[in-house]
RODO-2510 file (C-alpha; in nm, 4 decimals, decimal comma):
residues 366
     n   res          X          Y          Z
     1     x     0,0000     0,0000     0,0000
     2     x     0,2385     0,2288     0,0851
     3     x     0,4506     0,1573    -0,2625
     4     x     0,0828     0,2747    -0,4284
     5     x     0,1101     0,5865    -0,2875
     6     x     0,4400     0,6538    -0,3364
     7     x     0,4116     0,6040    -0,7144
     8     x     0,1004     0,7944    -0,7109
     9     x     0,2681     1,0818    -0,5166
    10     x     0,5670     1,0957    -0,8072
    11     x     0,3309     1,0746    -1,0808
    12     x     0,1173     1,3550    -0,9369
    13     x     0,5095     1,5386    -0,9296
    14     x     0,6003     1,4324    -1,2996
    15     x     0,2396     1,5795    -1,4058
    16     x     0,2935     1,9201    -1,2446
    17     x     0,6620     1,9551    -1,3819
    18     x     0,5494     1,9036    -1,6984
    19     x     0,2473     2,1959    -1,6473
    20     x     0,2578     2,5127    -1,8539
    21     x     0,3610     2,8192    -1,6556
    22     x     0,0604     3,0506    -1,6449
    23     x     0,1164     3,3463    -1,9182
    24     x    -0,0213     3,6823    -1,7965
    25     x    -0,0861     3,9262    -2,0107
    26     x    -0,0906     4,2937    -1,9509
    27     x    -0,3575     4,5414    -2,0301
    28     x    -0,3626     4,9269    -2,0802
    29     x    -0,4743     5,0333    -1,7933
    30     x    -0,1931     4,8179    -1,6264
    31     x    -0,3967     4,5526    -1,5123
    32     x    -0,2542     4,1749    -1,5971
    33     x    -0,4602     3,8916    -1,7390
    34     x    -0,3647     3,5064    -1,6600
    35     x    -0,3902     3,2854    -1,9443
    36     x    -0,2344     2,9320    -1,9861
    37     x    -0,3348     2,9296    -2,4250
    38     x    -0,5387     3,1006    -2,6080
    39     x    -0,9116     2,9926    -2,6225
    40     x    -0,9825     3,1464    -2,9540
    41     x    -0,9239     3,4613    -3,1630
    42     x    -1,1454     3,6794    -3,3329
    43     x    -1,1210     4,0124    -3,5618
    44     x    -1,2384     4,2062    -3,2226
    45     x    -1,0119     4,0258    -2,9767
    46     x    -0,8487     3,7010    -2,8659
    47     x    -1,0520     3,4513    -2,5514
    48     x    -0,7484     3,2752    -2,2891
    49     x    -0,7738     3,0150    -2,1035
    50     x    -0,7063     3,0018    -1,7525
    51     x    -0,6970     2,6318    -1,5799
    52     x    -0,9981     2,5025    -1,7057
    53     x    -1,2022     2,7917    -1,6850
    54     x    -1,2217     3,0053    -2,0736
    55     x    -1,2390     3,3958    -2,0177
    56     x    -1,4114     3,6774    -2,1487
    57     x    -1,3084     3,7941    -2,5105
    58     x    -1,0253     4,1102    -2,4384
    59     x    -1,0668     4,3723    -2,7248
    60     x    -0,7287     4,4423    -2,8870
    61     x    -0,7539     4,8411    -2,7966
    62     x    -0,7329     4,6946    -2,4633
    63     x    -0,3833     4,4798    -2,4502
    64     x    -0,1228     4,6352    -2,4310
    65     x     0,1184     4,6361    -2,7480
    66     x     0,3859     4,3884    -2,5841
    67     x     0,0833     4,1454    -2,5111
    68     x    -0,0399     4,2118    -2,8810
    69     x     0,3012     4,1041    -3,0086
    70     x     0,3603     3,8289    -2,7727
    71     x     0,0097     3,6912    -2,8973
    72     x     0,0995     3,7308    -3,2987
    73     x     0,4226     3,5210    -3,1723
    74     x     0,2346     3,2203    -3,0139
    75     x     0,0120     3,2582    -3,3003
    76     x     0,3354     3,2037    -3,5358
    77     x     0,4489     2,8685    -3,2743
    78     x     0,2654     2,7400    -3,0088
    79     x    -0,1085     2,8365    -3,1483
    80     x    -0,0549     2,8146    -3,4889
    81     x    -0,3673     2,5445    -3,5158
    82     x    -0,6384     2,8023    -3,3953
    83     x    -0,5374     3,0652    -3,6242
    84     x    -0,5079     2,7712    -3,9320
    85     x    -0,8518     2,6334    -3,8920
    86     x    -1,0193     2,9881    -3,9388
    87     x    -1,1458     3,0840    -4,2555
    88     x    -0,9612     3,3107    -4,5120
    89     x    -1,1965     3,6126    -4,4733
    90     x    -1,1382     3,5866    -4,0967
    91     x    -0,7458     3,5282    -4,1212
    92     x    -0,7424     3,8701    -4,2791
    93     x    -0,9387     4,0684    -4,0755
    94     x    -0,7158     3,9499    -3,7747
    95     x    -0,3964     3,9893    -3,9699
    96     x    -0,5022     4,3708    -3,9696
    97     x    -0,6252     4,3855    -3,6739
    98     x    -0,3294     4,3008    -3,5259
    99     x    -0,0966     4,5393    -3,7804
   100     x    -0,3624     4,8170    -3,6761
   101     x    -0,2837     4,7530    -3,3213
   102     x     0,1211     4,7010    -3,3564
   103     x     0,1455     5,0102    -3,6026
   104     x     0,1386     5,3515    -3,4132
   105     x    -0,1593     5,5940    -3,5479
   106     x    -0,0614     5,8958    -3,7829
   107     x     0,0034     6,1974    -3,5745
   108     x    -0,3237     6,4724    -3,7390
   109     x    -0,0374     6,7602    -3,8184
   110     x     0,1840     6,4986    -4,0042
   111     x    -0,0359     6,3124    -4,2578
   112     x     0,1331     5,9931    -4,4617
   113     x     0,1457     5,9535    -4,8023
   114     x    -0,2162     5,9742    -5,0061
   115     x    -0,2997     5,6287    -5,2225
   116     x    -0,2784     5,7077    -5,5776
   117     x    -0,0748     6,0424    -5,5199
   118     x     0,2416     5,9215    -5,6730
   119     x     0,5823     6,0107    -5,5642
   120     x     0,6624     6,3513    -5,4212
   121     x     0,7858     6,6154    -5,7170
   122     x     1,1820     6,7408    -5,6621
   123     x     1,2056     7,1117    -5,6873
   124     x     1,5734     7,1831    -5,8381
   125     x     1,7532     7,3355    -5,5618
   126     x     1,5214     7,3144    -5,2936
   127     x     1,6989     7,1080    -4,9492
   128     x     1,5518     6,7043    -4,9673
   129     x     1,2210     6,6727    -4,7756
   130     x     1,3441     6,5009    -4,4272
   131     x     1,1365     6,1773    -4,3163
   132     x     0,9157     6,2305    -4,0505
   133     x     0,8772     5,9461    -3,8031
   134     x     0,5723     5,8227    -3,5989
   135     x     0,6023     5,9539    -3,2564
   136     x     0,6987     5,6375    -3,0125
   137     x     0,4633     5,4859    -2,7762
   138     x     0,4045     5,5694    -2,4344
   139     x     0,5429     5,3235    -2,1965
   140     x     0,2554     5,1003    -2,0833
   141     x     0,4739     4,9085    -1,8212
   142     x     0,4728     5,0006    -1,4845
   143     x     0,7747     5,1412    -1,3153
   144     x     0,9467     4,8081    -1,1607
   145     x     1,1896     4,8633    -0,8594
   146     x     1,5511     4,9176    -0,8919
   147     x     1,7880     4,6108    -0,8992
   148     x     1,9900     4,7342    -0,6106
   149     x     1,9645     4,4546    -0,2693
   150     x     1,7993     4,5649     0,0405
   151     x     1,9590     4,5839     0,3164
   152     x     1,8417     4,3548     0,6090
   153     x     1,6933     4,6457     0,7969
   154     x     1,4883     4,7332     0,5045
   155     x     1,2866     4,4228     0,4808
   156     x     0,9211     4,4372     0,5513
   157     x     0,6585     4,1725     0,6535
   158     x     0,9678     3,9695     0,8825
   159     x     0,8642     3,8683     1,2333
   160     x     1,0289     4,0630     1,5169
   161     x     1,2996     3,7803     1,6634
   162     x     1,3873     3,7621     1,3199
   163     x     1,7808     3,8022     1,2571
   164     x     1,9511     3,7091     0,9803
   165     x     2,2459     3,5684     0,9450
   166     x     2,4698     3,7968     0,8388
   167     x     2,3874     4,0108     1,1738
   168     x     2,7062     3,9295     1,3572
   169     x     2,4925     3,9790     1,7217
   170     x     2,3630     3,6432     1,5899
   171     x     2,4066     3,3153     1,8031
   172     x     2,5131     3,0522     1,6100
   173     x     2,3595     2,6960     1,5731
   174     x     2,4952     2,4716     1,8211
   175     x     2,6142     2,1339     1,7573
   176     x     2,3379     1,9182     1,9093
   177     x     2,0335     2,1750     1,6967
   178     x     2,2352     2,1488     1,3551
   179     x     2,2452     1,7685     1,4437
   180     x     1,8819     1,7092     1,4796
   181     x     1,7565     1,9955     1,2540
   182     x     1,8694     1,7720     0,9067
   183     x     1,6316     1,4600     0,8244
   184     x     1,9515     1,2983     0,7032
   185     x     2,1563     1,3853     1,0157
   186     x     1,8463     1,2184     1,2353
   187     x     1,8757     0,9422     1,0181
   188     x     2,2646     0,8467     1,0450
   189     x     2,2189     0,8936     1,4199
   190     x     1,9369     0,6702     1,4767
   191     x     2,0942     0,4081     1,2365
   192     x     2,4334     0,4679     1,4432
   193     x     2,2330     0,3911     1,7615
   194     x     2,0552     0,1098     1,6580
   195     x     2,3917    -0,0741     1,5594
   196     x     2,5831    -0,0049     1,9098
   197     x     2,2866    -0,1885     2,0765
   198     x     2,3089    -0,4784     1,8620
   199     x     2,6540    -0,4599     1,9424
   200     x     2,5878    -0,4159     2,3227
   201     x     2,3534    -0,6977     2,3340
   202     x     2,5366    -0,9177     2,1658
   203     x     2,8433    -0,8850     2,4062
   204     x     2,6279    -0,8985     2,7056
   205     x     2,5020    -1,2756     2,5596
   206     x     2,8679    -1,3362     2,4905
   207     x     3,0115    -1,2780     2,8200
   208     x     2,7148    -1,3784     3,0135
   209     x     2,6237    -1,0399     3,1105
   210     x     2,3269    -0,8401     3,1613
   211     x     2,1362    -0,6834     2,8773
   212     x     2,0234    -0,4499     3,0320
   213     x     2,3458    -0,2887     3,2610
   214     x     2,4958    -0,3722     2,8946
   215     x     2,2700    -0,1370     2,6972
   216     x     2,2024     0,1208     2,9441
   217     x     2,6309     0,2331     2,9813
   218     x     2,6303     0,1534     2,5680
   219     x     2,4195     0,4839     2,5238
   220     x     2,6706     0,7240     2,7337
   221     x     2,9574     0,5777     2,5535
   222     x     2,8797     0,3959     2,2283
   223     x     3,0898     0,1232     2,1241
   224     x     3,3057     0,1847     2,3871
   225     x     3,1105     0,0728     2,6780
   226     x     3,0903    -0,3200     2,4628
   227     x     3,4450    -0,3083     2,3978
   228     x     3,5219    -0,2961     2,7548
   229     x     3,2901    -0,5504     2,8812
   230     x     3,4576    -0,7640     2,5724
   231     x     3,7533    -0,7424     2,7270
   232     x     3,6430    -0,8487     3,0994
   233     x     3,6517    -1,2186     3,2186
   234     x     3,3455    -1,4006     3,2365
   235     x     3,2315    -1,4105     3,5760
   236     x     3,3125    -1,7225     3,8091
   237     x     2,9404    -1,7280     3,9011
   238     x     2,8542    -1,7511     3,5205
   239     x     3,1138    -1,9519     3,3910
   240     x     3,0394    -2,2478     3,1733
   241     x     3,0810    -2,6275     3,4573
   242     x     3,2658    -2,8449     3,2546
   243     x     3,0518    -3,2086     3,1632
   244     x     2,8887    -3,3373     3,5065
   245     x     2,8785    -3,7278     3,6190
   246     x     2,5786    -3,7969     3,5269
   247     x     2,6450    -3,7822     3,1836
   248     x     2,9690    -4,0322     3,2617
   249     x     2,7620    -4,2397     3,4804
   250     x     2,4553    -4,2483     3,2171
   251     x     2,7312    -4,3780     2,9416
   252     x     2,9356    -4,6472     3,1653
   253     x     2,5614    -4,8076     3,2815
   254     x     2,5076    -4,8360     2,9051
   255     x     2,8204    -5,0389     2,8432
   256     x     2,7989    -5,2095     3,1474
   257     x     2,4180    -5,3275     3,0073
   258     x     2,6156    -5,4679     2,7451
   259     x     2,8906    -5,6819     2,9546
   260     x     2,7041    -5,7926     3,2433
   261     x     3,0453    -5,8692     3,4358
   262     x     3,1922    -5,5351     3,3939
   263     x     3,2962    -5,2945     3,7015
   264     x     3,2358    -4,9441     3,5963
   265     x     3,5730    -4,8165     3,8334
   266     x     3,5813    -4,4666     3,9884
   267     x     3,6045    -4,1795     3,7121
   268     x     3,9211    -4,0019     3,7224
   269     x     3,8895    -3,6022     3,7954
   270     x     4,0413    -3,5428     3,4605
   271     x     3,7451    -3,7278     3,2815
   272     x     3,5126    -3,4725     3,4382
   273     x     3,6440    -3,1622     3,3646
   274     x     3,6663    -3,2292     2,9983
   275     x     3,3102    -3,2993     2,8409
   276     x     3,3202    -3,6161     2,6016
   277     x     3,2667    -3,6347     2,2500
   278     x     2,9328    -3,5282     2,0621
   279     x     2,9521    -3,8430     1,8879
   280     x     3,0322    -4,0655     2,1674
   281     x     2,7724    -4,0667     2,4967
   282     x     2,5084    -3,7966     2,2907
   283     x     2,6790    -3,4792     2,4235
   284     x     2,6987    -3,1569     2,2765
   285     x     2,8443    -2,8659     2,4507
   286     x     2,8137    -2,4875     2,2971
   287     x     3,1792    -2,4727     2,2752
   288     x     3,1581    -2,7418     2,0624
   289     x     2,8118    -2,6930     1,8249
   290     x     2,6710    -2,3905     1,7342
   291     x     2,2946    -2,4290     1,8442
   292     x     2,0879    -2,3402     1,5713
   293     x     1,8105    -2,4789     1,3595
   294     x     2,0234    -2,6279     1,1384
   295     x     2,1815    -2,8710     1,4308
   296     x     1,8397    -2,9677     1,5449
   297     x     1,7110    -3,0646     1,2198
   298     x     1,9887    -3,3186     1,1356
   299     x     2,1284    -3,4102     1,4505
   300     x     1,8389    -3,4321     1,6506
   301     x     1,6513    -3,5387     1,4154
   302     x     1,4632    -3,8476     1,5601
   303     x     1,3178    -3,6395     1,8674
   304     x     1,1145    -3,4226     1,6081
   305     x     0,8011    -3,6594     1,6436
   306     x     0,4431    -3,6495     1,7677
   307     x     0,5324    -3,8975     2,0316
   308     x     0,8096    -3,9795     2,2797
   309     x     1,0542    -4,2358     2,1142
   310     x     1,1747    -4,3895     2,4625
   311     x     1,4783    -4,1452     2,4975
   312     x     1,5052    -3,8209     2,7039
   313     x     1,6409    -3,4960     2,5961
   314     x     1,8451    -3,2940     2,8629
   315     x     1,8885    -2,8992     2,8051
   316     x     2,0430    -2,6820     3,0420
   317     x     2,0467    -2,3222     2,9967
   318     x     2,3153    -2,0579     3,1049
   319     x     2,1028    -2,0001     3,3969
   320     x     2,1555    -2,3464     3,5584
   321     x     1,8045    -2,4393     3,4517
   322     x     1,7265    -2,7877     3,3527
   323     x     1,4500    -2,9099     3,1055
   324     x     1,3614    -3,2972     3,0479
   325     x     1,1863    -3,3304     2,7312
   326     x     1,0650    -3,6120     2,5610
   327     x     1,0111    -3,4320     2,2037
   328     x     1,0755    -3,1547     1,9892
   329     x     0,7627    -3,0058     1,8834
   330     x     0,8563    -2,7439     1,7196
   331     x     1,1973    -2,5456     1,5413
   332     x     1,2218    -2,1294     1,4081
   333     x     1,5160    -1,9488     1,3163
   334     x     1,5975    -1,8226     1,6767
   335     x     1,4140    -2,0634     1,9500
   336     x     1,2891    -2,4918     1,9685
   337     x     1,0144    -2,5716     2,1719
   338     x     1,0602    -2,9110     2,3851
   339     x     0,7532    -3,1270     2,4684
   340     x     0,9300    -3,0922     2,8431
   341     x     0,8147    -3,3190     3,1458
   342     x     0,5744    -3,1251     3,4405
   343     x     0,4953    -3,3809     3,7166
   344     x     0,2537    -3,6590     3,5288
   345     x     0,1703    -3,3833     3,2310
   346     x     0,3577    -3,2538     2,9071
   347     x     0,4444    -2,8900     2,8659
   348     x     0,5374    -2,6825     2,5753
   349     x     0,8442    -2,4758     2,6932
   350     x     1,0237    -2,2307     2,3984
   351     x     1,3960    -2,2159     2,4894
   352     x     1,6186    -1,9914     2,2587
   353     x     1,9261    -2,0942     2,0926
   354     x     2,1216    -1,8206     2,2694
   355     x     2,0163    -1,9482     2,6256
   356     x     2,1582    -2,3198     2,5655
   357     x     2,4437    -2,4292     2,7287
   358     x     2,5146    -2,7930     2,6729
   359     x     2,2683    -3,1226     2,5799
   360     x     2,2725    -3,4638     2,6086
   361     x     2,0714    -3,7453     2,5507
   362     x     1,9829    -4,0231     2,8088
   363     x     1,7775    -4,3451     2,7889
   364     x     1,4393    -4,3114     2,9881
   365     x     1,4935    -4,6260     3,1619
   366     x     1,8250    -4,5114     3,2832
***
């Protein structure tokens, strides 16, 4: 919906570039008429066109000559198909119309040349006659400012607390107002925010540290405050406990089912502290796998079922938290929800991939 609009709103832009500029056109009496074309033309006057709304016909005694000659002009370009689809007769009676209008009237002391009189007889000696010139026209256009600049004291219609710039009592923009007064500036800050918490949070789920002590420093120091928790030492209370006896215990009961005269001896410490392989007893530690959909689909395949296939499914979180599940009931991109054991009934729990610290598998006889 939103793309609609957009294209709408640039189409709407392309269609008002592309507008004529409204023509005005000025009048004797210094008025000015607005006309986008010409409507029509007549031997009398000439009809515009203003929007969509056709005006009243304008005699040509009432334009002013620059208007008459910037009509003849569109006439000769941009209008040429009004004045071609009237009739001879009328072509000619608004060809001199409009040479009546452009050509200045005969002054009544200095009379032109008579039709039919001939040339002028040369009397022999006499000086040559000198040629009189029409008298020019008055100028019709109203007396227009001078180009000089105004001074900034000079200005009228401003608001009082205006000052401009160029005052030098004028405060300058500070920092922090130039910052936020751009879109674009806004925009780069926001987007420069939003990636130092990503940052922040993903060091705080790195370290085992809180989000939100994390996030909160990140915003008086960006990328600063994540650096230096990156550098700290996981804390002793958060560390990751190395693979615990059960595990062992679960995976020497399982041989011993097998050879019913072995011993299982004591477990050395060393055995303990480092977890086994994935492949081995069913263990997977996150140092190890990276816990993602991806691992569950494959390697834990058989546990995605509708019912419990006789094994469990151990998960324990970063917080020490334990969950017993018998299935996997369902797998996004970012958590898996375990069909987990509650007393004599089956609970959906959603863990996320983030909050897993080690799995293992154990048979649910053991």
């Amino acid at each position: 919906m939103r793309g609609r609009w957009l294209i709408i709103m640039l189409g709407g832009l392309v269609w008002a570039h592309h507008l004529s500029a409204a023509v005005v056109y000025e009048l004797v009496n210094q008025q000015r008429v607005a006309g986008d074309r010409i409507l029509n033309i007549y031997p009398q006057g000439v009809r515009f066109q203003d929007g969509f709304n056709p005006g009243p016909i304008i005699p040509w005694t009432q334009l002013s000559t620059n208007s008459v000659l910037k009509i003849s002009l569109r006439l000769q370009g941009v209008d040429k198909n009004i004045f071609a689809q009237k009739t001879p007769e009328d072509k000619n009676a608004i060809v001199a119309a409009l040479r009546a209008r452009l050509t200045p009237a005969q002054r009544p002391g200095n009379p032109g040349p008579q039709p039919g009189g001939g040339s002028t007889p040369v009397v022999p000696g006499a000086p040559p006659a000198r040629l009189s010139l029409p008298a020019a026209p008055a100028d019709e256009l109203p007396v227009r400012p001078p180009l000089t600049p105004l001074t900034a004291g000079t200005w009228r219609g401003m608001p009082g607390e205006f000052v401009p710039h160029s005052d030098p009592n004028a405060d300058p923009p500070s920092l922090l107002g130039s910052l936020f007064a751009s879109p674009i500036s806004l925009f780069f800050f926001l987007l420069i925010q939003g990636a130092n918490f990503y940052l922040a949070r993903e060091v705080a789920d790195c370290r085992l540290r809180p989000r939100k002590i994390v996030c909160g420093l990140s915003v008086l120091a960006p990328f600063i405050v994540p650096l230096v928790f990156m550098l700290l030492p996981v804390p002793d209370s958060r560390a990751v406990p190395g693979a615990r006896s059960r595990v062992a215990e679960a995976a020497a009961y399982a041989a011993a089912e097998e050879d019913e005269n072995f011993e299982p001896e004591p477990e050395p410490v060393a055995a303990v502290s480092a977890p086994p392989p994935a492949a081995a007893g069913g263990y997977y530690h996150r140092d190890q796998v990276k816990f993602n959909r991806n691992f569950f689909t494959t390697e834990l395949m058989r546990f995605n079922r509708t019912v419990p296939i006789g094994e469990w499914l151990v998960v324990r979180t970063n917080e020490g938290r334990e969950y017993w599940a018998g299935r996997i009931t369902n797998v996004d991109m970012e958590k898996i929800t375990l069909s987990v054991a509650v007393g004599e009934v089956w609970s959906d729990q959603e863990i996320r991939y983030y909050q897993i610290n080690e799995i293992f598998t154990q048979p649910a006889e053991g």
